[in-house]
Rosetta silent file (secondary structure, phi, psi, omega in degrees, C-alpha in Angstrom):
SEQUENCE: XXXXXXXXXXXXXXXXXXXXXXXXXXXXXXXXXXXXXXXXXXXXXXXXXXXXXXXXXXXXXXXXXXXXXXXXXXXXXXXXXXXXXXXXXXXXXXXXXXXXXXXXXXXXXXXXX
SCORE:     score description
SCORE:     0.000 S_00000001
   1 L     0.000  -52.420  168.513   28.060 -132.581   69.692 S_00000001
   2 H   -68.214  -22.188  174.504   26.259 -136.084   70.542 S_00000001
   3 H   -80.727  -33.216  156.975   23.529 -135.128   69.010 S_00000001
   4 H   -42.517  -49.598 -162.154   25.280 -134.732   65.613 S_00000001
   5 H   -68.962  -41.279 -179.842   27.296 -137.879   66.148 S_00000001
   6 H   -56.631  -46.229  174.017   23.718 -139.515   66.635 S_00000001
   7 H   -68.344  -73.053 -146.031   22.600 -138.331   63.231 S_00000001
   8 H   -63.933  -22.593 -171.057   25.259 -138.772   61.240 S_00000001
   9 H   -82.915  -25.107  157.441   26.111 -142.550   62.799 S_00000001
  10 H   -26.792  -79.383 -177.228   21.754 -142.910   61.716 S_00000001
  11 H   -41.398  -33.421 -176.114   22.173 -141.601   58.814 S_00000001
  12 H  -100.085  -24.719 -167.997   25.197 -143.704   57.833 S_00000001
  13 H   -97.024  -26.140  172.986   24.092 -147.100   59.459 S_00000001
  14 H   -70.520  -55.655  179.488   20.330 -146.258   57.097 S_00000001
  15 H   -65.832  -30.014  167.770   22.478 -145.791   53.870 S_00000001
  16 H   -67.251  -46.248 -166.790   24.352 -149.439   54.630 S_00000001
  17 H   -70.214   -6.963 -171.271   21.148 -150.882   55.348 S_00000001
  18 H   -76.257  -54.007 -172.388   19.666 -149.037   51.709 S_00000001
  19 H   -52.597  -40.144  172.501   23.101 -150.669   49.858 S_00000001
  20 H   -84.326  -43.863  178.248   21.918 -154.256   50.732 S_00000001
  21 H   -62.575  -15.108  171.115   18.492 -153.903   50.487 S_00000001
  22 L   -85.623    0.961  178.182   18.599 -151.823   46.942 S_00000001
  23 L   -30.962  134.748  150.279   20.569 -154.846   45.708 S_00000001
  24 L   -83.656    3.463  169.781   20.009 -155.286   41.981 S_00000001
  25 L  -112.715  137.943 -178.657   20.061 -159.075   41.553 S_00000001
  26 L   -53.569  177.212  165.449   17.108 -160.500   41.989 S_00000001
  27 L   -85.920  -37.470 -177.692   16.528 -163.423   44.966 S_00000001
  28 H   -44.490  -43.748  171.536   16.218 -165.847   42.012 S_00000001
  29 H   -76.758  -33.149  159.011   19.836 -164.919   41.033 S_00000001
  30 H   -80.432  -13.805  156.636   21.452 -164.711   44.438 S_00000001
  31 H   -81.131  -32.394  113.940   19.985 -168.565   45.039 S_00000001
  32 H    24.068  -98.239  163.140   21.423 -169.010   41.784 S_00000001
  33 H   -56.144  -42.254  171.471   24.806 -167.944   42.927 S_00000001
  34 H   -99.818  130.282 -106.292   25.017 -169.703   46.202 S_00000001
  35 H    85.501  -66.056 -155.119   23.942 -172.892   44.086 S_00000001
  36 H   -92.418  -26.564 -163.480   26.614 -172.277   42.104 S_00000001
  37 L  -103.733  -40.162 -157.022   29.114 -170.446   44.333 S_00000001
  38 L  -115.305  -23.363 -155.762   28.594 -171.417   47.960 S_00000001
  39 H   -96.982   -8.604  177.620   26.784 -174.520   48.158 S_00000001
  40 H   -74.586  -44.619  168.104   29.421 -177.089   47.532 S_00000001
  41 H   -60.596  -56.764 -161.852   31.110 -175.778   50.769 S_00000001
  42 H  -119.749    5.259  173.210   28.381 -174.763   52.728 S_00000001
  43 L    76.900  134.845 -164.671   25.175 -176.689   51.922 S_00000001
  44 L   -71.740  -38.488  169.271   22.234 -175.469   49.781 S_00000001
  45 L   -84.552   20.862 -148.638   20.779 -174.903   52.969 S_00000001
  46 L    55.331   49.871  154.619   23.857 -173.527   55.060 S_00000001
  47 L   -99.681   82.866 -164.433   24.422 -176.508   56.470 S_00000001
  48 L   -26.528  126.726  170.318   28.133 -177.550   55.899 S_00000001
  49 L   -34.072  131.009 -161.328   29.185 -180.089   54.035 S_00000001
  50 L   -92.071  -13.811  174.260   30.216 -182.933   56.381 S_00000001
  51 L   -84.873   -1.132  160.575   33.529 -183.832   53.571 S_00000001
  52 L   -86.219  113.942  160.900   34.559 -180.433   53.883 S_00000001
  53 L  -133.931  131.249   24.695   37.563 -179.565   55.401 S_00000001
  54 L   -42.173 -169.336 -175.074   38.392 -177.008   57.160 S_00000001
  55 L  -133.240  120.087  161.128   34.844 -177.818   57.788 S_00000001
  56 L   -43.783  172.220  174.854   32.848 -174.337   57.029 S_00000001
  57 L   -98.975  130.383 -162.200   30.679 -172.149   59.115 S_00000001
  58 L   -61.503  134.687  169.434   27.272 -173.181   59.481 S_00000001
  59 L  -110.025   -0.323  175.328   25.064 -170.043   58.022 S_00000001
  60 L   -73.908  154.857 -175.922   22.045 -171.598   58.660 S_00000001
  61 L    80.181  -22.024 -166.376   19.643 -169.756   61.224 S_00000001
  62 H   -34.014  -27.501 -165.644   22.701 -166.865   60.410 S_00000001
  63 H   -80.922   -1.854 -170.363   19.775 -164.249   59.163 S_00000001
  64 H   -87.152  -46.469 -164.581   18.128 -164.036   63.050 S_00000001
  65 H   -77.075  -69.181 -179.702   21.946 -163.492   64.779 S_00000001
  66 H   -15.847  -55.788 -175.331   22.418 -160.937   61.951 S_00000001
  67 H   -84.587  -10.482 -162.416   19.495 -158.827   62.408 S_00000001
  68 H  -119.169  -46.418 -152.428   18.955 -159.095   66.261 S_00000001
  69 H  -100.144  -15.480  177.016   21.930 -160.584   68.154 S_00000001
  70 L  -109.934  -10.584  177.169   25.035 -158.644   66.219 S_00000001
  71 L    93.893   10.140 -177.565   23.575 -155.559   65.173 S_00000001
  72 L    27.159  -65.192  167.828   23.003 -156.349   61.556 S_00000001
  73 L   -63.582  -31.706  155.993   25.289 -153.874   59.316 S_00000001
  74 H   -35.449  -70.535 -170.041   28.237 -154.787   61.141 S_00000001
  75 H   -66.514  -72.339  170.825   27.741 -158.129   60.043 S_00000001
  76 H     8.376  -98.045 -172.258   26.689 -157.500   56.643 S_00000001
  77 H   -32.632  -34.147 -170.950   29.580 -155.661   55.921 S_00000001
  78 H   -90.303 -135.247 -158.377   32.044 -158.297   57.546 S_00000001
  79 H    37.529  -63.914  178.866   29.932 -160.856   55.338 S_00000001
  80 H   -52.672  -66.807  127.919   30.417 -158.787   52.789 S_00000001
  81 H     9.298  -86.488  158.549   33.956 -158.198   53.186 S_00000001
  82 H   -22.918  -88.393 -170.389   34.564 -162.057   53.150 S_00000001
  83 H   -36.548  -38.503 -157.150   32.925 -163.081   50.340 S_00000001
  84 H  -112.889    5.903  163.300   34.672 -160.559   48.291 S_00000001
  85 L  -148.728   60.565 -166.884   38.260 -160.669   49.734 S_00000001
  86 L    -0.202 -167.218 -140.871   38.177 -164.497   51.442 S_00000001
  87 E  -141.802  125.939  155.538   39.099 -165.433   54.703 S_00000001
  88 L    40.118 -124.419  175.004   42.556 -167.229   55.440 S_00000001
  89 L  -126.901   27.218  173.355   43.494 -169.673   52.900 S_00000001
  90 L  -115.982  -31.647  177.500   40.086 -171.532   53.141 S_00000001
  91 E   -76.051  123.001  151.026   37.260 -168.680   52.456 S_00000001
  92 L   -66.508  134.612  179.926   38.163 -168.378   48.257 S_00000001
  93 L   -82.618  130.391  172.423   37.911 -164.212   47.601 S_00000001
  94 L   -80.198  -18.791 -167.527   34.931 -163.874   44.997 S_00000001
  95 L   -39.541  -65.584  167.166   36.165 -160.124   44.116 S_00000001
  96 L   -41.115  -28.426 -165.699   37.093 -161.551   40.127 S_00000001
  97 L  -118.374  -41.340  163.433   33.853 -163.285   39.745 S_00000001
  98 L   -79.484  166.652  147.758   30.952 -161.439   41.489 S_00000001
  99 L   -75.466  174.068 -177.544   29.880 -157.847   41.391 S_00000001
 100 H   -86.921  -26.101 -156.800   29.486 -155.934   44.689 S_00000001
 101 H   -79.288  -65.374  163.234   25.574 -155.977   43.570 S_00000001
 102 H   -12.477  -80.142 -143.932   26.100 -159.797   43.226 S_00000001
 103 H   -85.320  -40.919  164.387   27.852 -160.725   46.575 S_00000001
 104 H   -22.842  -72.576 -165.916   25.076 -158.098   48.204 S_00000001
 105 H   -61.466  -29.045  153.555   22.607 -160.254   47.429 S_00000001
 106 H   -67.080  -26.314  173.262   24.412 -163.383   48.535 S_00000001
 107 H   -43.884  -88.932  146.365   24.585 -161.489   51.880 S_00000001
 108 H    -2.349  -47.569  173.876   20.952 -160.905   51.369 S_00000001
 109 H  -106.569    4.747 -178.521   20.554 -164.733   50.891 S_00000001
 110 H   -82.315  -49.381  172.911   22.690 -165.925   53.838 S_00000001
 111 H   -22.617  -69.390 -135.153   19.499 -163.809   55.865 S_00000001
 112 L   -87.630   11.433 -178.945   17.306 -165.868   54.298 S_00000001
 113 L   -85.873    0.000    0.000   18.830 -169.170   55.536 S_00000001
C-alpha cells in the first residue's frame, strides 16, 4: 500500500513538474508578459514598487525558495493559482487575459528572478 502511494504521489508530482516545464510560450513572451502584466506592481526585477500599496511581495530570489526551501510544485501551483484567480482585493485575477500556457510561463519567470 505505501509503495503504491509512493508511485502514484511520483508520478503525479513528475506530471506537475512536465505542465510547467512543457510551457508553450516562449521565455521571450513570459518577460514580455510580466513587462506588461506584473511589473508595474512588482518591479521588472521582482522588486516591489516602493508607491505601491498594499505594497506587493517581493519575488525576487523567489526561484531558489521555490525549488529548494518549499518543495517546488506546491508553490508553483499556489503561484499559479494566484495569478489566475487573484489574491484578496489586491492580487488582480489574470484568468480573462492569460492562457494557463501563458500564466505557466510567468510562473516559470518568477524562477528566473
Amino acid at each position: 500500500m505505501i509503495v503504491l502511494f509512493s508511485i502514484v504521489t511520483c508520478q503525479s508530482s513528475q506530471t506537475r513538474t512536465e505542465e510547467f516545464s512543457n510551457s508553450k510560450v516562449a521565455d521571450q513572451e513570459a518577460d514580455l508578459l510580466w513587462e506588461q502584466k506584473c511589473a508595474a506592481c512588482h518591479g521588472l526585477d521582482g522588486t516591489p514598487n516602493e508607491s505601491v500599496t498594499p505594497k506587493p511581495r517581493k519575488l525576487s530570489g523567489f526561484g531558489l525558495k521555490m525549488g529548494f526551501f518549499f518543495g517546488g510544485n506546491k508553490m508553483r501551483e499556489g503561484i499559479f493559482k494566484t495569478i489566475r484567480d487573484g489574491k484578496n482585493q489586491t492580487m488582480p485575477s489574470f484568468k480573462d487575459e492569460l492562457s494557463e500556457d501563458q500564466i505557466r510561463a510567468l510562473v516559470k519567470r518568477i524562477e528566473r528572478l
